[in-house]
N, C-alpha and C positions, 0 to 999 in steps of 0.2 A: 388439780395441779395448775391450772390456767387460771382460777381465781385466786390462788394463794401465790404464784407470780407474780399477778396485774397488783396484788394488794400490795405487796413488796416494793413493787417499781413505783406504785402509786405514793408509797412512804416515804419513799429515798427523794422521790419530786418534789414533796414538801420540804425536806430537811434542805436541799438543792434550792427552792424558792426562797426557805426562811433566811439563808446563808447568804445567797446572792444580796437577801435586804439586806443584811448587815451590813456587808461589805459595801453596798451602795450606800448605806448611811455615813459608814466610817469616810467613804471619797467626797463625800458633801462636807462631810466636819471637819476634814483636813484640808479640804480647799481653800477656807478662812486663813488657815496656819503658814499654807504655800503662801497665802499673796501677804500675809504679816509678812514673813521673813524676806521675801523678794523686797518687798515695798525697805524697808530697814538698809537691806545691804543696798540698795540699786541707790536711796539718798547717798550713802555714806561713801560709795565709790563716786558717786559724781563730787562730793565735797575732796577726794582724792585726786583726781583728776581736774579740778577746778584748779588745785592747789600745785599738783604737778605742771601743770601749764605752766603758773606762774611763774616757778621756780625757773622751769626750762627756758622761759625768756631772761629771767634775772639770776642767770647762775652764782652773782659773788652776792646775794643777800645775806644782809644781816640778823645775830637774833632780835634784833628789836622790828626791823620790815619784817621779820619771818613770823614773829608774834601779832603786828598789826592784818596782816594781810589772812591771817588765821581765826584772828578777835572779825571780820569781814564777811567769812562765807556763811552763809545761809545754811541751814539743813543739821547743823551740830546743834546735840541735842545733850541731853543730861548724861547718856549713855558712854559719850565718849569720855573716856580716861584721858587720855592725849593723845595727840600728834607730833613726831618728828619726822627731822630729816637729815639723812646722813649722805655728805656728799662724798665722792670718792669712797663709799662704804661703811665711813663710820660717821657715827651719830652726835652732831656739833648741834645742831637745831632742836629747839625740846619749847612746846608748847600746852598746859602751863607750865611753866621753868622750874618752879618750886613743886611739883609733886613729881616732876619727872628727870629730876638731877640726877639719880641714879642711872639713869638709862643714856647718859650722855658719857663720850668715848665709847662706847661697843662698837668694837670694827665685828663689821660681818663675817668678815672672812675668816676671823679665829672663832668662829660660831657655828663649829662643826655640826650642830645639829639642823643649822635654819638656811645654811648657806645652799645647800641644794638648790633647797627652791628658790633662793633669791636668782642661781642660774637660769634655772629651768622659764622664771618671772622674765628677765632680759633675754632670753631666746626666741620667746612666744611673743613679747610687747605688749601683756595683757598683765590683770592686777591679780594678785594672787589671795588667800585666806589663810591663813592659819590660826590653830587653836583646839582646844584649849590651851592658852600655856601658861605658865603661872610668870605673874609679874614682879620685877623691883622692885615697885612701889606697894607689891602684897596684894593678894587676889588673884581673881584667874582673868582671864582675859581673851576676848579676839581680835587677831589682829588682819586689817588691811593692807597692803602694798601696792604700790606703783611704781613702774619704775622711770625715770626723770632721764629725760635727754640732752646733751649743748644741741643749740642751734645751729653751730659752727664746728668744724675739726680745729684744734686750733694748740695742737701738740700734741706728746704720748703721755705725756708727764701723769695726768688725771686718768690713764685707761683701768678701765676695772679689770682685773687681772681674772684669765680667761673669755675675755668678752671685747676681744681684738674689733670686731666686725662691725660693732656701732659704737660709736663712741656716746659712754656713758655716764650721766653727771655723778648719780648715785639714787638712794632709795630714797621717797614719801612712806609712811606708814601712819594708821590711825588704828588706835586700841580702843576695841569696845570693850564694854563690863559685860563678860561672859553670862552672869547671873542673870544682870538686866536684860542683854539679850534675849537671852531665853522665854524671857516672861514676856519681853513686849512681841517679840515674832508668836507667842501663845504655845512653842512647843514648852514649856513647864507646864500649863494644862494639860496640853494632849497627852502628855507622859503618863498623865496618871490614871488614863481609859488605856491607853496602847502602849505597846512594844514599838516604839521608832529606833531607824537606822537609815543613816543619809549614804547613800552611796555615792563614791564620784569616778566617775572611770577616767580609769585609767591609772587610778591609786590604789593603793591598800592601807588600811589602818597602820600599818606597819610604815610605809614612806614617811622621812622624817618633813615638817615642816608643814604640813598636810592639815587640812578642816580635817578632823575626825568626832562623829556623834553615832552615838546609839552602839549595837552589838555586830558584828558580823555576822554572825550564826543566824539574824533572823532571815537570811536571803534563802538557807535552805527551806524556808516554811515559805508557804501558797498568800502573799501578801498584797494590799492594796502599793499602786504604785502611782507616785504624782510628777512629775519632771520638773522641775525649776528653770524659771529664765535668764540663765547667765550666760554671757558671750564668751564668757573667761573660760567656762570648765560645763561638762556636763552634770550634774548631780540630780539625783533620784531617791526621794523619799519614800522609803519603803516603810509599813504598818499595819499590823494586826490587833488583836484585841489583846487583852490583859492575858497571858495560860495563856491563848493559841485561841481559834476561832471553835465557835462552840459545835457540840458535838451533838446534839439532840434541838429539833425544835419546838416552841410554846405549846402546849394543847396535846400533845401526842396524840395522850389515850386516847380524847374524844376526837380526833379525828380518826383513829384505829379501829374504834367502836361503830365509827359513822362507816367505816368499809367494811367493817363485818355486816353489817346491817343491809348493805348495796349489795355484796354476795348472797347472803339469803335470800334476799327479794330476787337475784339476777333468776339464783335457782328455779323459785317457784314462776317467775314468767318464762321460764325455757320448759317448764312443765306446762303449761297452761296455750302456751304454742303448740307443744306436740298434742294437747288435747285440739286444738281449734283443726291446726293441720288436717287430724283424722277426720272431723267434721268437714271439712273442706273436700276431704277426697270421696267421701258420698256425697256430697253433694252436685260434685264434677261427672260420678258417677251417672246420678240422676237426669243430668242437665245431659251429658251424651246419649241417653237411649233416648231423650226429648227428640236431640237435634239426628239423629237417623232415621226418625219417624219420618222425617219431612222430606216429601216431595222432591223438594230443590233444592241446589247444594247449595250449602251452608261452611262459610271457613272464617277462620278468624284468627289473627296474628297481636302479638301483644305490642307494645310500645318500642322495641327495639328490634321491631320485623323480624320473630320469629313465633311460628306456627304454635299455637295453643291448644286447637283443634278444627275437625272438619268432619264432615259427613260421607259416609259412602256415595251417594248420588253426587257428590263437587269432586270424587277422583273415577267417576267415571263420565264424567261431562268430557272431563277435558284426556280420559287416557290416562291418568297420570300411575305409573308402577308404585305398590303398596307399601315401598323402603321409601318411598319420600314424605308418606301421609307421618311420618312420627315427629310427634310433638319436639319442638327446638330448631325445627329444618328454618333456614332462613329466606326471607321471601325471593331470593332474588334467587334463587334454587326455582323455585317455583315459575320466574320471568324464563328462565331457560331454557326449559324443558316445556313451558307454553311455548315461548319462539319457534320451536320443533315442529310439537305437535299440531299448533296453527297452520303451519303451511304455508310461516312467515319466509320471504325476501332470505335468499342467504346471504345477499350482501351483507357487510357487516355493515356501513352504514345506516342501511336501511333498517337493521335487526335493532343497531343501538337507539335508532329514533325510537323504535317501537318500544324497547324499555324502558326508556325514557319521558313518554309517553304516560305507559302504563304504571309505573311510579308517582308521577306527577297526579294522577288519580288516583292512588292508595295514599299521599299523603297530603291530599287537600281536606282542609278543616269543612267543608261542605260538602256536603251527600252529594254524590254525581253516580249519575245513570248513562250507560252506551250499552254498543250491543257489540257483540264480537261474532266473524263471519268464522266457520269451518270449512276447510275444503271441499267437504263431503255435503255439502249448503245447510249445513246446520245453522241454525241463529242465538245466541243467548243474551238474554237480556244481565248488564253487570250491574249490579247496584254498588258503590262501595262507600262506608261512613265511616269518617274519622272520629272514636267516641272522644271525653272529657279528657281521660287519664294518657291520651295518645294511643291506645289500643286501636285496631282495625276489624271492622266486621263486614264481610262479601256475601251477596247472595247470588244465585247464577238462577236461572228461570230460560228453560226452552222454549221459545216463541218462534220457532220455524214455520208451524203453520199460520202461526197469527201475521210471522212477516211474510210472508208467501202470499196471503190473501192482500194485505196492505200494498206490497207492492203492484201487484197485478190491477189493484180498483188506482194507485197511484199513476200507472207506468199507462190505463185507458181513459184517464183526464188528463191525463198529459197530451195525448195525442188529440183529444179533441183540441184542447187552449191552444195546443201551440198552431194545429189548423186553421183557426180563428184566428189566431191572431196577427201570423205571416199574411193569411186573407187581408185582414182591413187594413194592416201595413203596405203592402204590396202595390195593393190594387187600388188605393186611395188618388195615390199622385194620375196614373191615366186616365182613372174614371172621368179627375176633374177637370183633364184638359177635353175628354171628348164632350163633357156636359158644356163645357164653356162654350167650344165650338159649336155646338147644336143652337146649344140658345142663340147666339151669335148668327147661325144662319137662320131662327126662326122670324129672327129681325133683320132679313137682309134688306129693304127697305131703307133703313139706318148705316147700310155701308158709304161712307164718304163718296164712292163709284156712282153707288145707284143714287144718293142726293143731286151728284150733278146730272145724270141724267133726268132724273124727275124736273128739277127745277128750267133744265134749257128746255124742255118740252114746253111746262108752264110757260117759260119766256116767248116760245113761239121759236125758238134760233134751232131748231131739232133739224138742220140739213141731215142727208142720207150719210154722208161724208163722218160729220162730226156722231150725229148717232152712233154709227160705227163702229169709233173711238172708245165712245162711253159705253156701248154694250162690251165692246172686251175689257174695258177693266173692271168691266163691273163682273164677267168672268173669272178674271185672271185671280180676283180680289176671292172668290166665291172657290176657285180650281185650290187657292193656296190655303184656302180654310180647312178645305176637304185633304188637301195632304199631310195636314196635320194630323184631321182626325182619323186619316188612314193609319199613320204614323204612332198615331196612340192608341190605336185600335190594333196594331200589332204587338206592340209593345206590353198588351194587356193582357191579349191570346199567349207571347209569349209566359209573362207571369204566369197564369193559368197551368201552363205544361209546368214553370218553374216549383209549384207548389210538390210536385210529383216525384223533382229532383234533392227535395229536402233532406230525406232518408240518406238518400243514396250522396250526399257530402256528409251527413253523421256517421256514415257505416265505411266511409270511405272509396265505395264505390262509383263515383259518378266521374265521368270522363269528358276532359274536356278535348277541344282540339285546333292548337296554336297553328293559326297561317299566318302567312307574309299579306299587310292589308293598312290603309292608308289611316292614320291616326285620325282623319277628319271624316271618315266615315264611322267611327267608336261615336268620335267628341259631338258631331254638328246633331244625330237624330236627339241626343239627349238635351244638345242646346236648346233645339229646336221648341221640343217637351216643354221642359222646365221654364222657359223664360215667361212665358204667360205667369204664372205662379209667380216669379217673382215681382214680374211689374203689379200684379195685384199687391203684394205685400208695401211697394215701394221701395223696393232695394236695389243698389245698383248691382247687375251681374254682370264681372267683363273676365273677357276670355283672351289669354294670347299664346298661340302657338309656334313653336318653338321648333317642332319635328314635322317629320312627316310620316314616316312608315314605323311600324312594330310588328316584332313576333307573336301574335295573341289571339286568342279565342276573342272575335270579334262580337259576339254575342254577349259572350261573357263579361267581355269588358265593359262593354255596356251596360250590363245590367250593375256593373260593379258600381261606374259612374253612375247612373243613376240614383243608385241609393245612396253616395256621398254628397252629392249635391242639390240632391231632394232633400237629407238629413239639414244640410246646411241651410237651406232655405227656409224648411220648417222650422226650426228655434232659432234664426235670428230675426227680431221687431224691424229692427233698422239699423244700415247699414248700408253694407256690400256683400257680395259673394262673390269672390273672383277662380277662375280656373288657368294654371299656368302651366305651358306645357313643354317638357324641356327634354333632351337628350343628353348623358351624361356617363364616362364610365359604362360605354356599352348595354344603360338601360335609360329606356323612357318614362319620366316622372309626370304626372297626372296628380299636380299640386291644388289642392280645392281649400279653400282660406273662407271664413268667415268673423264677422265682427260680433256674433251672440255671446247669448252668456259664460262660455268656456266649460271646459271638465275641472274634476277636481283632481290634484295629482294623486291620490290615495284609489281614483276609479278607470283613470288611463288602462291601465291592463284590465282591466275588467269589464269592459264596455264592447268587446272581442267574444264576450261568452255569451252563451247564446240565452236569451230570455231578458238577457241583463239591460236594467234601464236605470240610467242617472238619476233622474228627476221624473218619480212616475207621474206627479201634475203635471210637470211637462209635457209630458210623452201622450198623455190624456188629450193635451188640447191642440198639440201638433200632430197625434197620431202614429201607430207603430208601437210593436210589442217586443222591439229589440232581437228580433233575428238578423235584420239583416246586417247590420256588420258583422258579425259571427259569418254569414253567408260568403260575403264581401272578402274577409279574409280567405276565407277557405277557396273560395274560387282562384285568389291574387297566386295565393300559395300554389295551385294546384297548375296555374301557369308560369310556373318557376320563376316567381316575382314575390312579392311583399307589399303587405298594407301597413302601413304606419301613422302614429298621431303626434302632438305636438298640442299644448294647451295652456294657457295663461288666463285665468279664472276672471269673470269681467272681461276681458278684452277677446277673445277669439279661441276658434280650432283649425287648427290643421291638419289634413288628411294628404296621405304621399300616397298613392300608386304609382308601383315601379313596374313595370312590366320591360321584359328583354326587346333589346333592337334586334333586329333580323342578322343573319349570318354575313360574312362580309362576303362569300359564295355563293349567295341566295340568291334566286329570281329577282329579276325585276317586276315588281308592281305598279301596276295604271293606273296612278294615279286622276281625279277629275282634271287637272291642270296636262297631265301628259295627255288622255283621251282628247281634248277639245284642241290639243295642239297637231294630234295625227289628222283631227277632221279639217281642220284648217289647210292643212298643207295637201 
């Protein structure tokens, strides 16, 4: 029944194609016919209107000006019969005069058939058609009209009777030769392929005075339609074929043949399917007791992410209840009820990242591999490949113990490297000031102190007096060396214990303890440190302080400055390093500026995490394995302060510690300026 419908609908489309040509052919053929007969009438009323102008400027013309001025206009062709003109209604004017003497005196108005429209003509002020009609002079005829206006009112005497409202000269008319017409506009060709019938609204064949062509009757049949370009009236060429439009298209049978022939074949390839089909379902068959053999789950979703099949071991990896293993479930069924069983985030956010996520890896065109964590610390490795045809294939593989052992040999090289490497970071910067110092005093001989005392000896000038002099500075010079390297020597032992304190800022345990204590006992030991290092380097380091007291773990802070300004001294070549120290909004800023080679803004927040290092040549030939600002922060933060950067790549870093000012209630502090002011007094 579905094939002897289709063949049906498929026949009627043809005779519907072949019908639609015709009819497309016929509106091509009669387009030719539309612009003949436009082009005909559209001269012949401008030769009307050429003619009516004239008149209406030379209302008392004579017939011999009426005849000149008519032998004048352009566009009068063989077709025309004559032209007159009838002023006040009746026809005094007749151009040629000898074929159209007949038609001279006809008053309009006793011309109960034509009078109408010469009305209906001076109501509208447009030129009107009529015709066929048969003429005086013998033949048919059509005629044109115009109708002629005074320029001026210029009495009643001339008024066209019912036409009070404009004053009226009287009628222009030109007669074409019906026959000729016909032939040169080409509808006496097309007559004899088609049925034509000129419609013109607002008329009926029946209104007297009226264009009338072709039949009425053919408007109830389905016809081509053309529209004409007249300003005067609307008209509409309606046509069909000769009998009506055809009722059968070319070729039938053998196209009827050609569809019975596509039905048989449809037949035997819907038999030849359900043969393949059944082949297909042992072979799905086959391929399932394959993929349950296996080990590890196994799943795979077709192009339109829904479930094809899966193996018993892939719904029990993941839990999943045995109404969702059937083939058609859509994968995002399956994102859902993972989300559960995971032990995902109930936030929803957090849950749509994860599907989102996990989509973006079912539908990337390259194999990707992760692993998914269980609650229950199961591990599974995911593999998932987008094949050619857009189909999806998963495979899950438990490596629990494989990651259990990986992370444990990862999680006890980790603790050695990072031991190491806080080591040589650390402990780099005191080493070098205590080594400098040593060497420094192994040469004290070379102290500028002990030159002048050697040399005034030499000179003989070595009074007891002046010796004196030069043994204490040569002390004082030798006491301030050793307070360095006491200074650094503590600084060192502290690192030492600080290696210890590692853990315990990762684990969040490690406690600090903020006092009330003078900013220049933080800032001066680490100036103190550090400035050697930099005048080795050549750089200038200037400090200016700004505060005086802070709330803060005075060790801590130290240790904080330290590593910012060690950091800073180690990658910049040349330059500066400046430290500025400022009070603001209730906290103390600990500004450390340098002119090296800057961060990149893509590794600002990164540079905070612990291990993390910019530029690992860098870091190789300045030293430091990127703990300590990870440290640095976490200390800032832990004294309810902030570390902060600021960087312009090529031109410099800026590092902010903020740390709290003291309570406005708070103890006073002794400062070294207040001390030496009580011993004073």
């Amino acid at each position: 029944m579905i094939i002897t419908i289709a063949a049906y609908r498929i026949d009627r489309l043809l005779y519907a194609s072949h019908l639609q040509g015709v009819k497309s052919a016929t509106y091509r053929e009669l387009l030719e016919v539309r612009e003949n007969f436009e082009s005909v009438l559209h001269s012949q009323s401008l030769v009307l209107r050429e003619l009516s102008t004239f008149i209406g400027e030379n209302p008392d013309i004579s017939q011999k000006q009426f005849a000149e001025r008519v032998s004048n206009i352009r566009g009068i062709d063989d077709s025309v019969r004559g032209i007159a003109a009838a002023p006040n209604m009746v026809i005094t004017l007749a151009h040629p005069l000898d074929q159209n003497r007949g038609a001279l005196g006809l008053d309009y108005r006793q011309n109960s058939p034509e009078y109408p429209s010469i009305v209906r003509m001076f109501t509208s002020g447009d030129e009107m058609i009529t015709g066929p009609v048969n003429l005086a002079q013998g033949g048919a005829g059509l005629i044109l009209r115009a109708p002629v206006y005074r320029p001026k009112l210029d009495g009643n005497s001339n008024a066209v009777s019912g036409l009070d409202q404009r004053r009226a000269w009287g009628v222009v008319s030109l007669v074409l030769d019906y026959d000729l017409f016909l032939k040169k506009s080409g509808i006496a060709d097309a007559e004899k392929r088609y049925d034509l019938y000129i419609d013109i609204s607002g008329h009926s064949p029946d209104d007297e005075g009226t264009f009338v062509y072709g039949k009425q009757a053919l408007l109830k049949e389905s016809t081509v339609q053309l529209k004409f370009d007249f300003e005067f009236e609307d008209w509409v060429l309606h046509a069909a074929t000769k009998g009506g439009w055809p009722q059968t298209y070319p070729g039938r049978w053998m196209h009827r043949t050609m569809i019975s022939v596509a039905a048989v074949t449809l037949i035997l390839t819907l038999f030849y399917v359900l043969w393949v089909s059944e082949k297909r379902k042992q072979a799905e068959s086959l391929l399932n007791r394959g993929v349950e053999a296996l080990s590890d789950g196994f799943v795979m979703f077709d192009e339109y992410d829904r479930l094809i099949m899966s193996n018993e071991r892939y719904r029990e990896i993941y839990g999943f209840p045995r109404s969702l293993m059937t083939p058609g479930t859509h994968l995002r069924q399956f994102l859902n009820a993972g989300a559960k069983i995971l032990n995902k985030s109930h936030d929803s956010a957090n849950e749509t990242d994860w599907m989102r996520d996990r989509l973006a890896s079912y539908q990337s065109t390259n194999p990707t591999d992760s692993e998914q964590h269980f609650s229950d610390d199961r591990v599974v490795k995911v593999s998932d490949h987008r094949l050619e045809n857009g189909s999806y294939v998963g495979l899950r593989v438990d490596i629990t113990e494989l990651s259990k052992a990986k992370k444990e040999a990862e999680c006890a090289s980790n603790a050695k490297t990072d031991f190491m490497g806080v080591l040589s970071h650390e402990l780099r910067t005191p080493l070098t000031v205590i080594l400098g110092v040593a060497k420094i005093s192994q040469n004290a001989r070379m102290l500028p102190a002990s030159k002048q005392l050697f040399k005034a000896y030499e000179d003989g000038e070595l009074a007891s007096s002046k010796a004196l002099v030069l043994i204490d500075e040569v002390f004082d010079q030798l006491s301030s060396m050793m307070d360095r390297l006491v200074k650094s020597g503590e600084h060192l032992l502290f690192l030492v214990n600080e290696m210890l304190d590692v853990a315990k800022v990762e684990s969040g345990t490690l406690v600090v303890e903020p006092t009330l204590c003078a900013v220049s006992d933080i800032a001066e030991p680490v100036i103190d440190q550090l400035r050697t290092l930099s005048y080795q380097k050549g750089l200038d380091f200037e400090v200016e302080q700004n505060a005086e007291v802070v709330f803060a773990d005075a060790v801590r802070s130290r240790q904080i400055l330290f590593n910012l300004i060690g950091n800073a001294i180690k990658f910049t070549d040349a330059g500066f390093v400046r430290m500025n120290i400022s009070a603001e909004q209730g906290m103390v800023h600990f500004t450390v500026e340098d002119s090296g080679p800057g961060i990149p803004d893509e590794d600002l927040d990164s540079i905070f995490e612990i291990f993390y290092q910019v530029d690992s040549s860098a870091t190789r030939r300045a030293g430091g394995t990127g703990m300590g600002l990870a440290i640095a922060r976490s200390l800032a933060t832990l004294q309810n302060g902030s570390l902060t950067v600021s960087s312009t790549l090529g031109e410099g870093t800026c590092f902010v510690l903020s740390l709290p000012e003291p309570p406005e209630d708070g103890p006073i502090i002794e400062t070294k300026e207040n001390e030496a002011a009580h011993l004073a007094a």
